[in-house]
VEXDREN-28600 format. One record per residue (C-alpha): residue number from 1; residue in one letter; x negated, y, z negated. Coordinates in steps of 0.5 Angstrom, whole numbers. Example, Ala and Ser with C-alpha at 12.3 -4.5 7.8 and 13.67 -1.06 7.14 Angstrom:
2
<marza 1 A <-25 -9 -16>>
<marza 2 S <-27 -2 -14>>
***
This chain:
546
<marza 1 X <-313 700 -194>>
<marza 2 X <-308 696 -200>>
<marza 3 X <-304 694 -194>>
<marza 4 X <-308 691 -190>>
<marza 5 X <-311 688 -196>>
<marza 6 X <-303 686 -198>>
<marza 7 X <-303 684 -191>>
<marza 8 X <-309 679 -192>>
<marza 9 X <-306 676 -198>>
<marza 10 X <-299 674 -194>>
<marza 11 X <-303 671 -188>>
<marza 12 X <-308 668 -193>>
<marza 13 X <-301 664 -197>>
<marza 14 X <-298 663 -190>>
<marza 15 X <-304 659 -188>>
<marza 16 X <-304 655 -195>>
<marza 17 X <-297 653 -193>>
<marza 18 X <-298 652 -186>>
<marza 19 X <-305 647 -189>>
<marza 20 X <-300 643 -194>>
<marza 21 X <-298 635 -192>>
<marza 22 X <-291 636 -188>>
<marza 23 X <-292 643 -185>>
<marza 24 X <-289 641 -180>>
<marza 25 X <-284 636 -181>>
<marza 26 X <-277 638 -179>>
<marza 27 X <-273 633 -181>>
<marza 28 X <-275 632 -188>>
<marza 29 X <-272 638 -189>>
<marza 30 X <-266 637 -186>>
<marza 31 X <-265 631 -191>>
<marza 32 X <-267 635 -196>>
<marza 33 X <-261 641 -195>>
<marza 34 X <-255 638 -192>>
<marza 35 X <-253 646 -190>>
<marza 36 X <-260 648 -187>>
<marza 37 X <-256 648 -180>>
<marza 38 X <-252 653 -183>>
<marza 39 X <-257 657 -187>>
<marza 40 X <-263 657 -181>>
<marza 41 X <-258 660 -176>>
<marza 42 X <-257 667 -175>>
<marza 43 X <-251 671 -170>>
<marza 44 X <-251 678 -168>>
<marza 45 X <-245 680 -163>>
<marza 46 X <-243 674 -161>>
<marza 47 X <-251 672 -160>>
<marza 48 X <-253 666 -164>>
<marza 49 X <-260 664 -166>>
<marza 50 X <-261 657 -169>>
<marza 51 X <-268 657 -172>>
<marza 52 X <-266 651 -176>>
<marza 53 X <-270 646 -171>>
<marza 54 X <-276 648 -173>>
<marza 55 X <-281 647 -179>>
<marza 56 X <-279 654 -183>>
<marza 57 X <-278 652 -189>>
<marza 58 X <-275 658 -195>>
<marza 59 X <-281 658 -198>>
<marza 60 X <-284 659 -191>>
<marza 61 X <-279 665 -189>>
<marza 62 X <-280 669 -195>>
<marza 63 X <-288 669 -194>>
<marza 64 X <-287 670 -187>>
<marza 65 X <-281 676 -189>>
<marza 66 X <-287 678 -194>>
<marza 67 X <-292 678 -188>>
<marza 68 X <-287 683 -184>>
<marza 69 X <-286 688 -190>>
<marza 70 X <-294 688 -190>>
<marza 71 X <-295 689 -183>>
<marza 72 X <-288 695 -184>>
<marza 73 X <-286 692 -179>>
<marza 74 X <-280 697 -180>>
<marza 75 X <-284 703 -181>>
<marza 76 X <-287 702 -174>>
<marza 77 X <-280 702 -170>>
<marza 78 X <-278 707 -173>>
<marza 79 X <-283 710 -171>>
<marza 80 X <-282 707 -163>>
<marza 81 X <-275 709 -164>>
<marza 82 X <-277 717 -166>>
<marza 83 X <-281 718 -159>>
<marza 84 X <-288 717 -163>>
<marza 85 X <-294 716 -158>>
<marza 86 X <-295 709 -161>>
<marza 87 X <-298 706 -154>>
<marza 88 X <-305 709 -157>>
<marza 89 X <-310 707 -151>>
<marza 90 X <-305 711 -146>>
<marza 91 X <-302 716 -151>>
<marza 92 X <-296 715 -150>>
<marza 93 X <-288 714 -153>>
<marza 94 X <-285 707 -152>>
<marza 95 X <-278 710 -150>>
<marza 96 X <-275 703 -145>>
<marza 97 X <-268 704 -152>>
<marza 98 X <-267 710 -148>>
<marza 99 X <-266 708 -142>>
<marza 100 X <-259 705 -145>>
<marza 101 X <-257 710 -149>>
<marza 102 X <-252 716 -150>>
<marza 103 X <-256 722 -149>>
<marza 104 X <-259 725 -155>>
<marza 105 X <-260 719 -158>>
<marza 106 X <-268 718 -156>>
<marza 107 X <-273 724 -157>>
<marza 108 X <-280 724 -153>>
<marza 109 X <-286 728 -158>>
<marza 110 X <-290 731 -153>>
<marza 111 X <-296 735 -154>>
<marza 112 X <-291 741 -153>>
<marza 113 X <-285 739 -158>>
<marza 114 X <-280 734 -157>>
<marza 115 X <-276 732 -151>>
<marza 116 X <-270 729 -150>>
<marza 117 X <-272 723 -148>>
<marza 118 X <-264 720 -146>>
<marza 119 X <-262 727 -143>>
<marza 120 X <-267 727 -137>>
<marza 121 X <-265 719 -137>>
<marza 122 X <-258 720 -137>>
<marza 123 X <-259 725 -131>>
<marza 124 X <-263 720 -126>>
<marza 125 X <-257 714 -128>>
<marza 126 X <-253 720 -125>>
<marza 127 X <-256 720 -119>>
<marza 128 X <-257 713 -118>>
<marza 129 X <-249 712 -120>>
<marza 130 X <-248 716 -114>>
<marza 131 X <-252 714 -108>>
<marza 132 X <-251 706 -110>>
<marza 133 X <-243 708 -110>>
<marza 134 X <-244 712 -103>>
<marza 135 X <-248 707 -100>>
<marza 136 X <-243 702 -101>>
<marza 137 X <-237 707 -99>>
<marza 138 X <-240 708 -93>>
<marza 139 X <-242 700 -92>>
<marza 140 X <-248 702 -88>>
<marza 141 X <-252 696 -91>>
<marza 142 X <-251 690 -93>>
<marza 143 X <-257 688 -94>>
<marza 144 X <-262 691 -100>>
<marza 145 X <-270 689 -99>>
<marza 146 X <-274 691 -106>>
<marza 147 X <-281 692 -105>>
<marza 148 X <-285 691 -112>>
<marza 149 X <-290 687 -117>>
<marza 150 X <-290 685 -123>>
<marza 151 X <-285 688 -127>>
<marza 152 X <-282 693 -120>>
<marza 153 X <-280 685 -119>>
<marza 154 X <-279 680 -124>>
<marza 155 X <-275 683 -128>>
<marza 156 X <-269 686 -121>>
<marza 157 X <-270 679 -118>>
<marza 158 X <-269 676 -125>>
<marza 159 X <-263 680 -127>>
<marza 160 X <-260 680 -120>>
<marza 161 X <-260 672 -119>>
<marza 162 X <-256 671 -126>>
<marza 163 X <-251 677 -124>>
<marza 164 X <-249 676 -116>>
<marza 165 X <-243 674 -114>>
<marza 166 X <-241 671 -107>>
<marza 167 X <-237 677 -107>>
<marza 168 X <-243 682 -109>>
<marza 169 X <-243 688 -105>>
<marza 170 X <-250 686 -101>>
<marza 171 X <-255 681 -101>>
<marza 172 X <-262 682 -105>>
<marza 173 X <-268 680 -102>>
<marza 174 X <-275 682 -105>>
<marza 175 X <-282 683 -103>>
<marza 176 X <-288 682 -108>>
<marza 177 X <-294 677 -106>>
<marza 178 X <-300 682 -102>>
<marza 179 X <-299 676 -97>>
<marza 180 X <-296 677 -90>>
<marza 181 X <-293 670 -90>>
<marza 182 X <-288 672 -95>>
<marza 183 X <-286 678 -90>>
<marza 184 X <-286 673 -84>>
<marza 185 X <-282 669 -87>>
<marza 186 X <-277 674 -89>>
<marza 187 X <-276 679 -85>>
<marza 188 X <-273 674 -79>>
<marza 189 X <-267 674 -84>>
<marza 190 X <-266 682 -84>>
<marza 191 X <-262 686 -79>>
<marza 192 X <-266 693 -80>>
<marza 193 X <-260 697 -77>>
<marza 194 X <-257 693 -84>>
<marza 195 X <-262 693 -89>>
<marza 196 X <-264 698 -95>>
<marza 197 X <-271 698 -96>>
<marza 198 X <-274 700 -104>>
<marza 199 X <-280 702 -105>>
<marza 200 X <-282 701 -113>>
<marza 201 X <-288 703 -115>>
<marza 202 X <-288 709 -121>>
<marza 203 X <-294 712 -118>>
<marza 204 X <-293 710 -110>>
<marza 205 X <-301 708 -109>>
<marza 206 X <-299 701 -113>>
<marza 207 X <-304 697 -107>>
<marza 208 X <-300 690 -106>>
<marza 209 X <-293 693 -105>>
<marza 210 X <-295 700 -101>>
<marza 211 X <-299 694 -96>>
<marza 212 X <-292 691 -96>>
<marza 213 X <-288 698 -96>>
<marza 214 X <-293 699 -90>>
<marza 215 X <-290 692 -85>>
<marza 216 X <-283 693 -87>>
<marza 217 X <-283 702 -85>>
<marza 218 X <-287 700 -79>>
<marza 219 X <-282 694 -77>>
<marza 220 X <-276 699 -78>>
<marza 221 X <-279 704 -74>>
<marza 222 X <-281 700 -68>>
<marza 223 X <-273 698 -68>>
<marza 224 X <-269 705 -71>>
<marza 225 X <-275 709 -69>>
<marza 226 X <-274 717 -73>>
<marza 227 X <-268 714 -76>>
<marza 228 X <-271 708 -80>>
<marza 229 X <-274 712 -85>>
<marza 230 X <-266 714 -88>>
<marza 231 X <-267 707 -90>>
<marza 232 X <-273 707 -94>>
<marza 233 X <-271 709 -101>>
<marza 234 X <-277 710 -107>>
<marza 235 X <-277 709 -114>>
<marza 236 X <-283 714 -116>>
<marza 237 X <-285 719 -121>>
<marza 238 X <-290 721 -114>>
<marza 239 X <-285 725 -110>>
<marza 240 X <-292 728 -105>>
<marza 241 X <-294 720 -104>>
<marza 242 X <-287 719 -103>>
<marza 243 X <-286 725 -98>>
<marza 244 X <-292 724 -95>>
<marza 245 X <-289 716 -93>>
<marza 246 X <-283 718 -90>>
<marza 247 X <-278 717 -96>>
<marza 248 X <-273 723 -95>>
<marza 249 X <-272 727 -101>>
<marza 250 X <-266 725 -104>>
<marza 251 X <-267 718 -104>>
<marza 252 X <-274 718 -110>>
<marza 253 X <-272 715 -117>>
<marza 254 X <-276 718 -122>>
<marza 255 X <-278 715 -129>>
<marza 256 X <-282 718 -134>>
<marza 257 X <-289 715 -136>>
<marza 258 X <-286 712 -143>>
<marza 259 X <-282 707 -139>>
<marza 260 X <-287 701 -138>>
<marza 261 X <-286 696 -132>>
<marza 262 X <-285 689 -136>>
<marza 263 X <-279 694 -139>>
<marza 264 X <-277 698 -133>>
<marza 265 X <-271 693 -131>>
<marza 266 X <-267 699 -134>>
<marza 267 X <-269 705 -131>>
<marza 268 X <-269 707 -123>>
<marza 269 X <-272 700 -122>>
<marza 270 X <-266 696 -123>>
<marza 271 X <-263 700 -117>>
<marza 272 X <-263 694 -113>>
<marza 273 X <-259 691 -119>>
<marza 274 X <-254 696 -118>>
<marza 275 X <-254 695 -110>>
<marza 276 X <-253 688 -110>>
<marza 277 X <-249 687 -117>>
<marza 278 X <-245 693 -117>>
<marza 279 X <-246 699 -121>>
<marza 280 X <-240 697 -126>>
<marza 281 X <-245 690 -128>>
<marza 282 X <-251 695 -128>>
<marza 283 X <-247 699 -134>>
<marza 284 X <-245 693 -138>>
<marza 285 X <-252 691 -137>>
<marza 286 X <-254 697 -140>>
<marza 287 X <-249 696 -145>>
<marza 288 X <-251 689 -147>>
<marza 289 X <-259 691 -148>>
<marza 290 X <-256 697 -153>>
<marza 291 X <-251 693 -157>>
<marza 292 X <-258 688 -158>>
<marza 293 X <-262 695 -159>>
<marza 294 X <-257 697 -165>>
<marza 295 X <-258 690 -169>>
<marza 296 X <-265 691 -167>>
<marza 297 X <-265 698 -171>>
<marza 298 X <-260 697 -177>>
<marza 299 X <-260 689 -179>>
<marza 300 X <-264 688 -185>>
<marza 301 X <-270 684 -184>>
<marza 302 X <-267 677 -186>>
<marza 303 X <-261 678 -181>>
<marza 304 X <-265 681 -175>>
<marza 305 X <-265 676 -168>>
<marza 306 X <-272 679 -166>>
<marza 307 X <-276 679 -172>>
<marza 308 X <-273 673 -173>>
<marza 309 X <-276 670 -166>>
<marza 310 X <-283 673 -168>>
<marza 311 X <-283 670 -175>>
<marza 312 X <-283 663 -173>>
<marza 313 X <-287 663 -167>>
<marza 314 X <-293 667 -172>>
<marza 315 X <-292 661 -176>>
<marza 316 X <-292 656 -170>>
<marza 317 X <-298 660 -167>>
<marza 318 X <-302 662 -173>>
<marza 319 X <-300 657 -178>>
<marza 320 X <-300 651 -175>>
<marza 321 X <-304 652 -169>>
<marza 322 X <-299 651 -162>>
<marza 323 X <-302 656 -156>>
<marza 324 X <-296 655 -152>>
<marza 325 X <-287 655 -152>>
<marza 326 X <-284 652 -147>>
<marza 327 X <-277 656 -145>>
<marza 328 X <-272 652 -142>>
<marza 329 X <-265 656 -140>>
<marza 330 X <-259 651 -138>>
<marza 331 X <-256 656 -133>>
<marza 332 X <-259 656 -126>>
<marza 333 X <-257 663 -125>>
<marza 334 X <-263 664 -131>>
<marza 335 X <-268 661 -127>>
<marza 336 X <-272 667 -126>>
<marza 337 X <-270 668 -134>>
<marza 338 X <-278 664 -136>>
<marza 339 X <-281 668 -130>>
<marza 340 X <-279 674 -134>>
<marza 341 X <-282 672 -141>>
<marza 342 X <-288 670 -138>>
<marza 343 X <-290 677 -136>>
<marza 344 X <-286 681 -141>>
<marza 345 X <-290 677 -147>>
<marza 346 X <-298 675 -144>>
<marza 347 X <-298 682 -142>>
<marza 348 X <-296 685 -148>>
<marza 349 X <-299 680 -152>>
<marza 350 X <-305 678 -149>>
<marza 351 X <-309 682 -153>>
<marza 352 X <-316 681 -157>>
<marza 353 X <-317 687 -161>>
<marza 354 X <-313 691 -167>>
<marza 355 X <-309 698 -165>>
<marza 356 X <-316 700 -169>>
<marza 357 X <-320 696 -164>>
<marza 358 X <-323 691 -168>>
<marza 359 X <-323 684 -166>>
<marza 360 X <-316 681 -169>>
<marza 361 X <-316 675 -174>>
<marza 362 X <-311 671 -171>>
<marza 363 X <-308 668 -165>>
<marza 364 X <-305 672 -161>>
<marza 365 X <-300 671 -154>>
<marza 366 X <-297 663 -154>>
<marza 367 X <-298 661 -147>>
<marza 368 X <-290 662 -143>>
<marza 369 X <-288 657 -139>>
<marza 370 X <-281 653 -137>>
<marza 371 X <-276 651 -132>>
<marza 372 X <-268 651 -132>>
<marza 373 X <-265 645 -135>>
<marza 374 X <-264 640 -133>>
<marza 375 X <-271 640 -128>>
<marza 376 X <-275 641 -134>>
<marza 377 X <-273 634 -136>>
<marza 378 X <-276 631 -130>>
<marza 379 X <-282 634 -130>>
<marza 380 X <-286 638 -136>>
<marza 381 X <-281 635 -141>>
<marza 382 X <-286 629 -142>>
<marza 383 X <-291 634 -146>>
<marza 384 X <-286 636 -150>>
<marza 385 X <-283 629 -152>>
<marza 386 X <-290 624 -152>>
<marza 387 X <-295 630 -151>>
<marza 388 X <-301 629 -157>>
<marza 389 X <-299 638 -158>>
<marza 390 X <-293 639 -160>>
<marza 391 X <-290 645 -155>>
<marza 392 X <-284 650 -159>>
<marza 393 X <-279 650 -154>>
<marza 394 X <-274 656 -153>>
<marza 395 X <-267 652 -151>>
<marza 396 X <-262 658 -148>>
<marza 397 X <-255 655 -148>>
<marza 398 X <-249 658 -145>>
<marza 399 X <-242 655 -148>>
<marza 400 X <-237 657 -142>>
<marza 401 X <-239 657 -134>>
<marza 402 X <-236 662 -128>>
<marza 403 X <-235 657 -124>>
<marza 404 X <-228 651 -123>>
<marza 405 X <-233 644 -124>>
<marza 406 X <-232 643 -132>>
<marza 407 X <-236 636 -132>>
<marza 408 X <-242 639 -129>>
<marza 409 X <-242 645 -134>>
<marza 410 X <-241 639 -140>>
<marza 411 X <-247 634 -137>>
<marza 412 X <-251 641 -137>>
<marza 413 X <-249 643 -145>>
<marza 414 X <-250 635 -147>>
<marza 415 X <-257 635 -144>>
<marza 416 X <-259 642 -147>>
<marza 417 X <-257 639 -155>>
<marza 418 X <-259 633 -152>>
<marza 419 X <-266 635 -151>>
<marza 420 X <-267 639 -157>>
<marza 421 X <-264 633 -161>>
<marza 422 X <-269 628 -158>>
<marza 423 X <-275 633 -160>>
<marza 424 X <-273 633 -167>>
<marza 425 X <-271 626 -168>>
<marza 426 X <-276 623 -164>>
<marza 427 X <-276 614 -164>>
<marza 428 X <-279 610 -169>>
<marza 429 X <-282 603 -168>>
<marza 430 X <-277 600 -172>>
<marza 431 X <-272 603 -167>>
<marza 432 X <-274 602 -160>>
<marza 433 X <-276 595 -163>>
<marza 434 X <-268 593 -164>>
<marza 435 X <-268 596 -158>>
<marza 436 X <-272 593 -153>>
<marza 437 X <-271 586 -156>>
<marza 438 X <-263 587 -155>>
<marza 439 X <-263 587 -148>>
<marza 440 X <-268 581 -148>>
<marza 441 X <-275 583 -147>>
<marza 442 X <-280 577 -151>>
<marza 443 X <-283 579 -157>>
<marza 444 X <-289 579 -153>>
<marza 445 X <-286 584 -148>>
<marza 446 X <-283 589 -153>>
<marza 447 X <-291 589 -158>>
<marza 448 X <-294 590 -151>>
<marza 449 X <-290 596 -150>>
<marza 450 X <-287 599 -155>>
<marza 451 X <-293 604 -157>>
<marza 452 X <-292 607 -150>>
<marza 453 X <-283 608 -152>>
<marza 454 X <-284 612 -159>>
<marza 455 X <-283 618 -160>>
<marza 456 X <-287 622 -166>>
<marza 457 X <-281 627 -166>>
<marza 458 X <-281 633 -171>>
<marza 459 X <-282 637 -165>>
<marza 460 X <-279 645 -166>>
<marza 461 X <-275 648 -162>>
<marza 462 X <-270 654 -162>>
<marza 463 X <-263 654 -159>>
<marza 464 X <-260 661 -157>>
<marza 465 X <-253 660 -155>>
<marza 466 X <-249 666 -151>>
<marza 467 X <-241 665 -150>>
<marza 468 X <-242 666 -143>>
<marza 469 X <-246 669 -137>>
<marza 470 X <-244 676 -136>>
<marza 471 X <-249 683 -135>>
<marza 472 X <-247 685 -142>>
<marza 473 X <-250 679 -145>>
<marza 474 X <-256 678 -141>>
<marza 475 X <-258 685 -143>>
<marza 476 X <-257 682 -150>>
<marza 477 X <-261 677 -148>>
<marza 478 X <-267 680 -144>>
<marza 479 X <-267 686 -150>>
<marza 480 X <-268 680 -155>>
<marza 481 X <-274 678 -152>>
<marza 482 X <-277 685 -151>>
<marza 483 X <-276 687 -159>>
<marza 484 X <-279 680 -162>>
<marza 485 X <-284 683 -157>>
<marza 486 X <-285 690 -160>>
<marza 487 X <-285 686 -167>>
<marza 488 X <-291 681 -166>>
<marza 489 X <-294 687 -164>>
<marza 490 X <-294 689 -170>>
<marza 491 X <-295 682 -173>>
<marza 492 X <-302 682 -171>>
<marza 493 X <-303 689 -171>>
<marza 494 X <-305 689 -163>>
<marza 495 X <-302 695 -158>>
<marza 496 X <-296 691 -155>>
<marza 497 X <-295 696 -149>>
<marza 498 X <-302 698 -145>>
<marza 499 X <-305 692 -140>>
<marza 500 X <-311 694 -139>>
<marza 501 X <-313 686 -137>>
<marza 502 X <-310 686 -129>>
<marza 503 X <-313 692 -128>>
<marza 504 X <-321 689 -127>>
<marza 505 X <-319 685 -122>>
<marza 506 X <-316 691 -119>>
<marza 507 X <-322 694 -118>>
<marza 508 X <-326 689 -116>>
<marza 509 X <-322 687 -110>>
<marza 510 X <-322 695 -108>>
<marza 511 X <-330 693 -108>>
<marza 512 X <-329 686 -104>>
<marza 513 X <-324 689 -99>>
<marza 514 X <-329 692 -94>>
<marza 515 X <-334 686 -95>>
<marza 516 X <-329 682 -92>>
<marza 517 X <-330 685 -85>>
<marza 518 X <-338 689 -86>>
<marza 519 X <-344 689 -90>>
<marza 520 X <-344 685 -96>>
<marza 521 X <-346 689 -103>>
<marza 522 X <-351 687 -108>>
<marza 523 X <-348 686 -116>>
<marza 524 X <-343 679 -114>>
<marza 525 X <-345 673 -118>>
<marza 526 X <-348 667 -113>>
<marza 527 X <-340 664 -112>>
<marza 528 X <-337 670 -111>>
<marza 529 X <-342 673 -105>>
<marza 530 X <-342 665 -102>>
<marza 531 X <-335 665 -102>>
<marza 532 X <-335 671 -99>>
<marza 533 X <-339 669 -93>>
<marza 534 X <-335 662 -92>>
<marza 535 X <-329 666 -91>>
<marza 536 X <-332 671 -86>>
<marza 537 X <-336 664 -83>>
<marza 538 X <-328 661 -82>>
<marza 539 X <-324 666 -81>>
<marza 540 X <-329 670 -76>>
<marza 541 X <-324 674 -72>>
<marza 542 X <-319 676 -78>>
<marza 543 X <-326 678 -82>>
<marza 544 X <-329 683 -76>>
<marza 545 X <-335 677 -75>>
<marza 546 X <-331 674 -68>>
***
């Protein structure tokens, strides 16, 4: 197709640049255009979005712009925003805009014409505003206990840790890992009489949360008998598994099947955010997340933050070859904001082949990683300064605080600039020698140490400054993120919305399950099958063997 044959040239131009001496360097460019801070800074509703610390120079920007039209980058939202099936390998609609819009707002087509895909939305938020109002009108509960993987519990438990307030109408809890010591550690601080449970798995059979689901029903009814099954609540589309279970009919939350679980925070999975937050903040969350979709579907490609975002992490990872970004919110209610990101963007990008199914020609899914400032800064920050790849770094800044300590918030924003200031300047010879020299070290002392005190610099980093935390920018935020997700996809013409990589180990661990209490089958490698014998050698009272 002359597309693709248009969109080789671009890639062909952008590793030509990404080759030419300099590529790289950042501060020269600063040198060159006094207004480059002004010029590489993008803002959208109160969002600002400041590439300027980065190697993108115009030429770079135009190439990578040029890459976007090639790649209809366009073409292909407005095909995710018109309910096309644009998950291919699950013939499926990419609806998570709708489930913060307006009713007929977003269509699904379906094989049997097109649905109203924020009407049947707008109805479960209905149900769900309901019962987390009764709930809290009532007071039964104080607390609320969420049972998920993956994104049934990075996202929630993210949302819910940046948003709750001492004052906040209950307490969130959350129960993940397949592992029983994360269950006795917790449940030792819950009153079952007192606690809602929410089981969230879209088809109920999810094997890590219903082994989890299965300990707290048996713990609320060795304690409340009958009754504690009013406690359990389900966010599924399996109402005969849920019923089965003993979820009572009226307290199962639907989703439809074109809500994927890395963007499912918004739909009948982010009830626990709703239970612990309040039902308002869950509203404005879902007004931030729409407010970043509308920039999303009409800014014109050189003023649009996502694809923005994911033009310059395509030069970082294809043009100049940096697998890995470090994200560094300097807010500890976004700690859990990496977590997020991490599942959000490996899964959706971790892909090696083309929406056609042929091998991609370019790197695909930076490795994601990062802490909460200033943490970061006593332990992985070492990599980033001195380390021998540089490590783009995402640098999230919050101007106001809610809370009464302004010097804390100030030394938190200093040390937020700070950072991303000392991965741009670095420290010369000439520098730390002056340096070292002043506070009277010998010469011989300072020639010593001066190769292990030098910065190289020029390392990019991204700076996303929000006014203030609230539920209304953290939608902003998190949307954000999900649609330079959606726009890399395209970029590197992979399905950005299937994640048939988890779903191997699934199946071997079915397989490897009952060989930890019986006869082990053939087919095993020779490490996995000695493995499983040690196991049941070291453990032969809990593996059948005692």
């Amino acid at each position: 197709m002359p597309q693709d044959a248009d969109a080789t040239a671009k890639w062909t131009e952008i590793a030509s640049l990404a080759r030419a001496p300099g590529a790289s360097a950042i501060r020269p460019l600063f040198a060159a255009d006094p207004g480059r801070a002004e010029r590489f800074t993008f803002h959208a509703d109160g969002v600002t979005l400041d590439l300027s610390k980065t190697s993108l120079s115009p030429e770079v920007l135009r190439a990578l712009l040029g890459l976007a039209g090639m790649r209809d980058v366009a073409g292909r939202r407005r095909a995710m925003a018109s309910g096309e099936r644009i998950n291919a390998t699950e013939d499926r609609a990419v609806l998570h805009m709708a489930l913060r819009a307006p009713r007929g707002t977003f269509r699904a087509l379906e094989r049997d014409g097109a649905e109203d895909a924020s009407a049947s939305v707008n109805d479960t938020l209905e149900a769900m505003r309901a019962f987390t109002l009764r709930t809290h009108a009532d007071q039964p509960y104080t607390d609320v206990l969420n049972i998920g993987i993956g994104g049934s519990d990075l996202g929630p438990q993210m949302v819910v840790r940046a948003l709750h307030r001492h004052d906040s109408p209950m307490r969130a809890h959350w129960l993940s890992n397949a592992d029983g010591h994360a269950w006795e550690a917790l449940r030792h601080q819950l009153d079952p009489a007192r606690t809602l449970v929410l089981v969230a798995s879209k088809t109920f059979t999810t094997a890590e949360t219903m082994s989890n689901a299965h300990l707290v029903r048996d713990w609320l009814r060795a304690a409340l008998g009958e009754a504690g099954d009013r406690h359990l609540v389900a966010l599924s589309t399996n109402r005969k598994a849920t019923a089965a279970f003993g979820v009572p009919e009226d307290q199962v939350f639907g989703f439809r099947d074109w809500v994927g679980g890395r963007f499912s925070l918004w739909s009948a999975v982010g009830l626990s955010i709703a239970l612990s937050c309040g039902w308002r903040a869950f509203e404005r969350l879902l007004a931030g997340a729409r407010a970043m979709d509308e920039h999303f579907l009409a800014a014109p490609d050189a003023e649009n933050l996502p694809l923005l975002m994911a033009l310059a992490e395509v030069w970082h990872v294809d043009g100049l070859g940096y697998g890995t970004r470090a994200v560094l919110p300097y807010d500890e209610r976004l700690a859990r904001f990496p977590a997020h990101l991490q599942q959000l963007e490996m899964e959706s990008l971790g892909k090696r082949v083309t929406l056609e199914g042929l091998p991609v020609a370019h790197n695909t899914g930076a490795v994601v990683f990062g802490e909460p400032g200033t943490n970061a800064q006593h332990s992985f920050m070492q990599l980033l300064h001195q380390g021998t790849t540089p490590v783009p770094a995402d640098i999230v800044l919050v101007a106001r605080p809610d809370h009464h300590f302004p010097a804390s918030h100030r030394l938190l924003l200093a040390n937020g600039l700070a950072q991303a200031e000392a991965l741009l300047r670095g420290r010369d010879a000439e520098e730390v020698r002056a340096e070292m020299l002043k506070s009277g070290r010998s010469a011989a002392e300072v020639e010593a140490l001066l190769p292990h005190r030098l910065f190289p610099g020029d390392r990019p980093s991204t700076t996303i400054l929000i006014p203030e935390l609230t539920p209304f920018t953290l939608g902003q935020l998190v949307a954000l993120y999900e649609h330079k997700v959606f726009c890399l996809g395209a970029l590197w013409d992979v399905n950005a919305f299937d994640q048939w990589g988890v779903e191997l180990g699934k199946q071997l661990a079915s397989a490897i399950l009952p060989e930890l209490s019986g006869p082990v089958g053939p087919g095993h490698d020779g490490s996995t099958a000695a493995l499983i014998g040690a196991l049941k050698r070291l453990w032969p009272e809990g593996t059948g063997q005692g």
